[in-house]
C-alpha positions as CSV (number, residue, x, y, z in Angstrom):
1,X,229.1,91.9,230.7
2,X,228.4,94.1,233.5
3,X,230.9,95.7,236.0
4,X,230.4,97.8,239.3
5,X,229.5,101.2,236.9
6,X,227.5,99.6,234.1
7,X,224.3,96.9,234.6
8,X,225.0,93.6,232.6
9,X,223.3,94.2,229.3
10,X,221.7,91.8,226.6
11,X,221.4,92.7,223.1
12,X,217.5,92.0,221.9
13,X,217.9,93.2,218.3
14,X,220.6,93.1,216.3
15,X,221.2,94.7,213.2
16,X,221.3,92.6,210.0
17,X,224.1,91.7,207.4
18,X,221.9,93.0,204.9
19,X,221.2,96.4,207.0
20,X,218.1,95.5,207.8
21,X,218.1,98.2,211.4
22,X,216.1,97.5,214.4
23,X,215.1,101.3,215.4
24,X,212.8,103.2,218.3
25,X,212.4,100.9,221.5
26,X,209.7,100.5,223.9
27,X,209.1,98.2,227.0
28,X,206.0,97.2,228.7
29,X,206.2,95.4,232.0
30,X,202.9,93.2,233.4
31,X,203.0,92.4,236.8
32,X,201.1,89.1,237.4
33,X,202.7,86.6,236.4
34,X,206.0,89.0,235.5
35,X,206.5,89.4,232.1
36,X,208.4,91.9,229.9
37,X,207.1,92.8,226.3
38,X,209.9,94.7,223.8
39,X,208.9,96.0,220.9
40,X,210.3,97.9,217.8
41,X,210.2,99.0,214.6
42,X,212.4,96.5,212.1
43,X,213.6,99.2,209.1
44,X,215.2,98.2,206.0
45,X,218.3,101.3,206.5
46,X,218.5,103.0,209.7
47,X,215.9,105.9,208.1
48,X,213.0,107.3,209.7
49,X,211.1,106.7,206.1
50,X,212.2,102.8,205.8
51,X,210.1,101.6,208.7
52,X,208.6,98.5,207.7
53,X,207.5,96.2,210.4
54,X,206.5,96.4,214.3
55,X,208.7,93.3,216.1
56,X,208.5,92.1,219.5
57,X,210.3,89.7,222.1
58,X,208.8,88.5,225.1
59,X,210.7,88.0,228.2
60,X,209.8,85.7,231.1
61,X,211.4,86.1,234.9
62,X,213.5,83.8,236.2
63,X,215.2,83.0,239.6
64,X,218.4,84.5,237.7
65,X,217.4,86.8,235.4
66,X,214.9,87.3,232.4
67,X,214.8,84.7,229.6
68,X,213.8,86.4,226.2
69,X,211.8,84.6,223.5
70,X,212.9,85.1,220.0
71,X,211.5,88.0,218.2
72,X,208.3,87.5,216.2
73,X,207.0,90.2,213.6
74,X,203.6,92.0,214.8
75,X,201.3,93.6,211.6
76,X,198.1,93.9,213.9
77,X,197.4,95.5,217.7
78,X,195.6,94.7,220.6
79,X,191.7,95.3,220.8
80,X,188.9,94.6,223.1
81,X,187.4,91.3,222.7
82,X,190.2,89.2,222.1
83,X,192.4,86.9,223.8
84,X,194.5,88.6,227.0
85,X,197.1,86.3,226.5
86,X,200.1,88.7,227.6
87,X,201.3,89.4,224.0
88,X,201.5,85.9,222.7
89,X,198.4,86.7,220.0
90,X,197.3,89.8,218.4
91,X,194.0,90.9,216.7
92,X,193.9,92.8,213.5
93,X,194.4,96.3,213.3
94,X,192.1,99.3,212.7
95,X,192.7,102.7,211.5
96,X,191.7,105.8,213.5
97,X,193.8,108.4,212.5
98,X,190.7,110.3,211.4
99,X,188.1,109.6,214.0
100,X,191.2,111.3,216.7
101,X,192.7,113.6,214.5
102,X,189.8,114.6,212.8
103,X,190.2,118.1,210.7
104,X,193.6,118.9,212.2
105,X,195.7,116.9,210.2
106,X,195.4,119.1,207.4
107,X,197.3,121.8,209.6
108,X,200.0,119.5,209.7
109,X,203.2,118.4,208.1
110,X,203.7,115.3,209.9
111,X,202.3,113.3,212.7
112,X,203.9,110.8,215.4
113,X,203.3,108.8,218.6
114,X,205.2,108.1,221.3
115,X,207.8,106.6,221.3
116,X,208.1,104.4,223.9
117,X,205.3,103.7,226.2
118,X,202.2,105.3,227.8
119,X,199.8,105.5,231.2
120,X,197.0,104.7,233.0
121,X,195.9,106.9,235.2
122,X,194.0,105.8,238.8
123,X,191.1,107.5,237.0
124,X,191.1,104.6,234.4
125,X,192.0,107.1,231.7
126,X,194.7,106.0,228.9
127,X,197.4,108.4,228.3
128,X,199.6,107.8,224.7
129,X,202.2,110.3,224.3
130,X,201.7,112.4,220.8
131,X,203.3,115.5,218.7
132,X,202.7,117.2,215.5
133,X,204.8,119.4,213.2
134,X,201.9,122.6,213.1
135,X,202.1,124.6,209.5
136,X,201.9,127.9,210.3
137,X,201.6,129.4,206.9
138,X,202.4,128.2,203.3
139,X,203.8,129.0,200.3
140,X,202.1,129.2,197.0
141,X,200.8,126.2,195.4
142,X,199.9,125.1,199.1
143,X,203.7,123.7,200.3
144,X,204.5,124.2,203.5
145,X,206.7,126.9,204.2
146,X,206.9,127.4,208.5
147,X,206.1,124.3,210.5
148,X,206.7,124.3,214.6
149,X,206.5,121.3,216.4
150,X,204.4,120.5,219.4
151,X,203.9,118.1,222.2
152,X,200.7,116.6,223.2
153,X,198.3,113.7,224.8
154,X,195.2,111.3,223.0
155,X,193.5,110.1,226.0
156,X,190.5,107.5,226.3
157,X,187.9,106.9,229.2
158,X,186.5,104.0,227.4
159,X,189.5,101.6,227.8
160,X,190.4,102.6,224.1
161,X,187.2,102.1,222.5
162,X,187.3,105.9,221.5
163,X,190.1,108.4,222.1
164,X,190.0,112.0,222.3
165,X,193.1,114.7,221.4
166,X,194.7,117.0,224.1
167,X,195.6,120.6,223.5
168,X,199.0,121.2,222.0
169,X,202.0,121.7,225.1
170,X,202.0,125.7,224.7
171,X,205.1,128.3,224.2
172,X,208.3,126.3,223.5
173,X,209.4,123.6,220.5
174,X,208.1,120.2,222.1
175,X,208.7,117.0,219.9
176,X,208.8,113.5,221.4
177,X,207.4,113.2,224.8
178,X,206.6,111.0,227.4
179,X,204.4,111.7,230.7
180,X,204.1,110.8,234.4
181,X,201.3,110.6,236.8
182,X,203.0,112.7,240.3
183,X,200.6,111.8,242.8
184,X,199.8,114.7,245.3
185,X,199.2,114.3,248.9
186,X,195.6,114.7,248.2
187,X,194.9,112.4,246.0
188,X,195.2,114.3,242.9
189,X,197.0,113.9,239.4
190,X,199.5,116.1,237.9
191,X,200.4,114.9,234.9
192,X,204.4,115.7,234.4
193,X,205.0,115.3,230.4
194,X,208.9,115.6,229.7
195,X,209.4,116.1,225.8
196,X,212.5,116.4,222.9
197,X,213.4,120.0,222.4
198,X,215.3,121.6,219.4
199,X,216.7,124.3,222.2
200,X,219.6,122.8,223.8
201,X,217.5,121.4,226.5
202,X,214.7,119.5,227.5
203,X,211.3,120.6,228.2
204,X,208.6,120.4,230.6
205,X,205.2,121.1,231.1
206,X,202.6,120.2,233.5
207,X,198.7,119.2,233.1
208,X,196.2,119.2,236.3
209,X,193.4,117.7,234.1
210,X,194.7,114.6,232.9
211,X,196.9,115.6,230.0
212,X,194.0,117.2,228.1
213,X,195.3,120.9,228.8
214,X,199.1,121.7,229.8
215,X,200.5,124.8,231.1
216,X,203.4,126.8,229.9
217,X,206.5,124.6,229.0
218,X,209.6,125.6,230.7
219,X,213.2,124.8,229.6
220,X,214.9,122.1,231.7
221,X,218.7,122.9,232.2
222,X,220.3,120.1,233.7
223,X,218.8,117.6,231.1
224,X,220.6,118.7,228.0
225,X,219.8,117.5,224.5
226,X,222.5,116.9,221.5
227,X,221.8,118.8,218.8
228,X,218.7,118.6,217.1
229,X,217.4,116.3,220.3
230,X,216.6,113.0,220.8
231,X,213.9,110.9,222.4
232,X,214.3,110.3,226.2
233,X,212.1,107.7,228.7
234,X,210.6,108.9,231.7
235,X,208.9,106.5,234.4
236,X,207.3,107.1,237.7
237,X,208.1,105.1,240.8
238,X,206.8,105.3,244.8
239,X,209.3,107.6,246.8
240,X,211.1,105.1,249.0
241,X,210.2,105.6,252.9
242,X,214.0,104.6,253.8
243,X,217.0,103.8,251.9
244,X,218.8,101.3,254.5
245,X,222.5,100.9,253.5
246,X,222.6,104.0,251.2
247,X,226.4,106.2,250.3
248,X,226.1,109.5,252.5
249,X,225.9,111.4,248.7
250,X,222.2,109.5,248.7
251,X,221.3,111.1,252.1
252,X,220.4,114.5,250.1
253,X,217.4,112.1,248.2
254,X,215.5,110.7,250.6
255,X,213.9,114.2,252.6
256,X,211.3,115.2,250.5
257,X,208.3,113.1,252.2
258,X,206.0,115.6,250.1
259,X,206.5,114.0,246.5
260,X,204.7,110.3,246.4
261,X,206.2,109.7,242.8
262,X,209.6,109.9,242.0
263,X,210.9,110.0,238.2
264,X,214.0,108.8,236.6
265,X,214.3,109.8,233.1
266,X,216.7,108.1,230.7
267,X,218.8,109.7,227.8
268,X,222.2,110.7,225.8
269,X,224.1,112.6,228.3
270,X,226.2,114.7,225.5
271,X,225.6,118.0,224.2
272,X,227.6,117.5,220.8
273,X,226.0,113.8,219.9
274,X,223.6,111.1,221.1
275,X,226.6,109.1,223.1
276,X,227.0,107.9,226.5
277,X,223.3,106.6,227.5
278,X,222.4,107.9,231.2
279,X,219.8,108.2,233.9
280,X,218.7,110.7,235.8
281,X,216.8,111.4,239.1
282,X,214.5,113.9,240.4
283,X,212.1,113.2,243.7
284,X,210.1,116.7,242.5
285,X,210.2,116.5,238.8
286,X,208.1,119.8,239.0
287,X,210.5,121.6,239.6
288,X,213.3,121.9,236.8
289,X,216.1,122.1,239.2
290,X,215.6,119.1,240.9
291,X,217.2,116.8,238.6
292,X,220.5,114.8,239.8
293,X,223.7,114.3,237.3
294,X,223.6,111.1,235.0
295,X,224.2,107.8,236.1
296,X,226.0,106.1,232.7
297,X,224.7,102.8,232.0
298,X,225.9,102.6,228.8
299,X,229.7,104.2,227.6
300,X,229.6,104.9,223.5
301,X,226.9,106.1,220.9
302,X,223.2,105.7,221.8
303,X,220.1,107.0,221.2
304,X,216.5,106.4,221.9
305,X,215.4,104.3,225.1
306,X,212.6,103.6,227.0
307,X,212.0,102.6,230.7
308,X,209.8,100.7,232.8
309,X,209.4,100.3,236.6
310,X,209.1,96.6,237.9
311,X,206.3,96.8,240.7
312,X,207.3,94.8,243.7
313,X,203.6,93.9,243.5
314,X,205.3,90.8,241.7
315,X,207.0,89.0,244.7
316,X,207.9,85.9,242.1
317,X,210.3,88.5,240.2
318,X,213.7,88.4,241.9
319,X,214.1,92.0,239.9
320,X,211.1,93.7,241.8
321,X,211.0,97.0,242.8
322,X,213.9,97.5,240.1
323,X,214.2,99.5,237.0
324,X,214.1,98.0,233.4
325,X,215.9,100.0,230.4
326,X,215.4,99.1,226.3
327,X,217.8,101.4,224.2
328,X,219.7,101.8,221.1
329,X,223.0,101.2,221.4
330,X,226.5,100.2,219.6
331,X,229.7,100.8,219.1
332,X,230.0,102.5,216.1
333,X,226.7,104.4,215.7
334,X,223.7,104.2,218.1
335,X,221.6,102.1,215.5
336,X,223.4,98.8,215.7
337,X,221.8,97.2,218.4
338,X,218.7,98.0,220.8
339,X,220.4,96.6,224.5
340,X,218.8,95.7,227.6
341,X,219.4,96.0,231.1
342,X,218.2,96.2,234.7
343,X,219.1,98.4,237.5
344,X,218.1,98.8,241.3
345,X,217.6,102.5,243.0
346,X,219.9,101.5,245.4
347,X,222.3,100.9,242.5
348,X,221.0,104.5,241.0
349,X,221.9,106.2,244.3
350,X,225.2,104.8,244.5
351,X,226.4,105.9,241.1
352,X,224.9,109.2,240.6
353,X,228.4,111.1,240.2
354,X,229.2,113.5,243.4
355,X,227.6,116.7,243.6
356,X,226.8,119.3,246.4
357,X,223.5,119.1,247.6
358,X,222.0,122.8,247.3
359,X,218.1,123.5,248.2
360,X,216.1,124.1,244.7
361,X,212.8,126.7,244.2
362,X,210.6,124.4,246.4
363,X,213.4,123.3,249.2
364,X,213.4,126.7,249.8
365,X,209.4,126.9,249.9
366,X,208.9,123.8,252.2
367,X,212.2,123.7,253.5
368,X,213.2,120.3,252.5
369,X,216.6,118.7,251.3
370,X,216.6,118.5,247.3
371,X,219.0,117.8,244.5
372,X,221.6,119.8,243.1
């Protein structure tokens, strides 16, 4: 149940008598009709090596909510040619690890995409998030002996005929990532990618080419990671033009007319473990400082999430214009369950915790109001 701090949550996946673990979330909305898709991996123990199955339930709007079909098992993926029928039917799969990857692969120890979701840009390009654990040198007998890992983007201009791999996220650990188109005033794309960090912290690195080269990564200090990381979700909305009934601690959002795209970015909000699930706000994620203090959505050990932005463009949704959250959750350890829930930006606004507003790096630039 739900209360004035905490959306109402549902529980999609639930993990099995026989521990049979339903692990790594990710949630894609379609507009038209409104429709959610929730997929994840179904593991025989809670390990990273006993992933066995993609699953996936579908949800339909409704005047009062979401309705959620039961789960069905998925062993193909999606390819041009067959039946759009919103995630009902699947075609068969096809490898191409080595037609993207190519020669690199031998460089590394391990290889992972995701999780969660990626993007389209306005261009048309496809964005799926990426990183790789690099060998940097080996022992004898060819073992690995240093590996570093790194964030980066495949990307296709061919609706995902072909696909193409981005440079590596340069200078600090990146592992898990996920990435945001910020629309600039002039109708350019900076691609904001927001990745799992070994370092205490998050980190962030920018791309003004579509995600095929990033610039130095900085540390992000008011998104902390437990140790060792975890995943987090970011998602991109339109920067409201007015917040009509907003708290006065909201007034300090709504100033900065220069940023088109908005982010909220979902994770863990302890340092010591993955507990107490949270979100975040930034109206300039560019800048590192601009982040608000978490919103907790969900009180008690959880892990990985993902997010999804429901478009208003879908007028028969009474949820438009919210946010949509998939995330592991439970009472005893994160893995027990993977929840769902809903949430407005009016209801982010009101329960960011109190803060004093101060001016960040580009306030001060353009003097404009930002977050503290």
């Amino acid at each position: 149940m739900g209360s004035p701090n905490f959306p109402t949550r549902t529980v999609l996946f639930q993990k099995e008598p026989n521990g049979v673990t339903y692990r790594v979330p990710a949630l894609l909305y379609l507009p038209s009709p409104p429709c959610l898709l929730a997929f994840c991996e179904q593991r025989v123990t809670p390990a990273d090596t006993q992933a066995k199955l993609l699953v996936l339930r579908r949800g339909t709007f409704y005047p009062n909510g979401v309705e959620w079909e039961d789960m069905t098992v998925l062993d193909s993926a999606q390819l041009e040619g067959c039946r759009q029928d919103r995630g009902k039917t699947w075609s068969s799969v096809m490898d191409m690890t080595l037609a993207v990857i190519g020669d690199a692969i031998k460089d590394w120890a391990t290889f992972a995409l995701g999780p969660g979701h990626g993007i389209q840009l306005r261009s048309g390009r496809l964005l799926v998030p990426a990183y790789a654990y690099h060998i940097g040198r080996r022992r004898r007998f060819g073992q690995p002996c240093e590996t570093t890992p790194r964030s980066f983007c495949l990307h296709s201009d061919t609706h995902g005929r072909s696909w193409c791999r981005g440079e590596a996220v340069p200078s600090l650990e990146s592992v898990e990532c996920q990435v945001v188109s910020v629309d600039q005033q002039d109708g350019g794309d900076v691609l904001y990618c927001n990745a799992r960090s070994p370092l205490g912290f998050r980190v962030q690195a920018l791309s003004l080419d579509g995600g095929i080269v990033f610039r130095d990564s900085q540390l992000v200090p008011k998104l902390i990671e437990p140790p060792h990381g975890c995943h987090g979700s970011v998602v991109g909305f339109p920067a409201p033009i007015s917040q009509p009934g907003k708290s006065k601690e909201a007034s300090s959002y709504g100033q900065n007319l220069l940023t088109p795209t908005w982010v909220v970015y979902s994770h863990p909000t302890w340092p010591s473990g993955r507990q107490d699930l949270g979100v975040h706000l930034s109206p300039f994620p560019r800048d590192p400082d601009s982040w608000s203090p978490p919103w907790v959505i969900y009180q008690g050990p959880s892990a990985y999430s993902d997010l999804a932005y429901l478009e208003p463009a879908a007028p028969a949704s009474p949820l438009a214009g919210a946010f949509a959250c998939v995330f592991e959750s439970g009472s005893l350890t994160p893995y027990d369950q993977i929840s769902f829930c809903v949430f407005t930006l009016h209801e982010l606004f009101n329960n960011i915790p109190e803060h004093k507003p101060a001016q960040s790096r580009n306030s001060r630039l353009c003097g404009l109001c930002s977050i503290s």
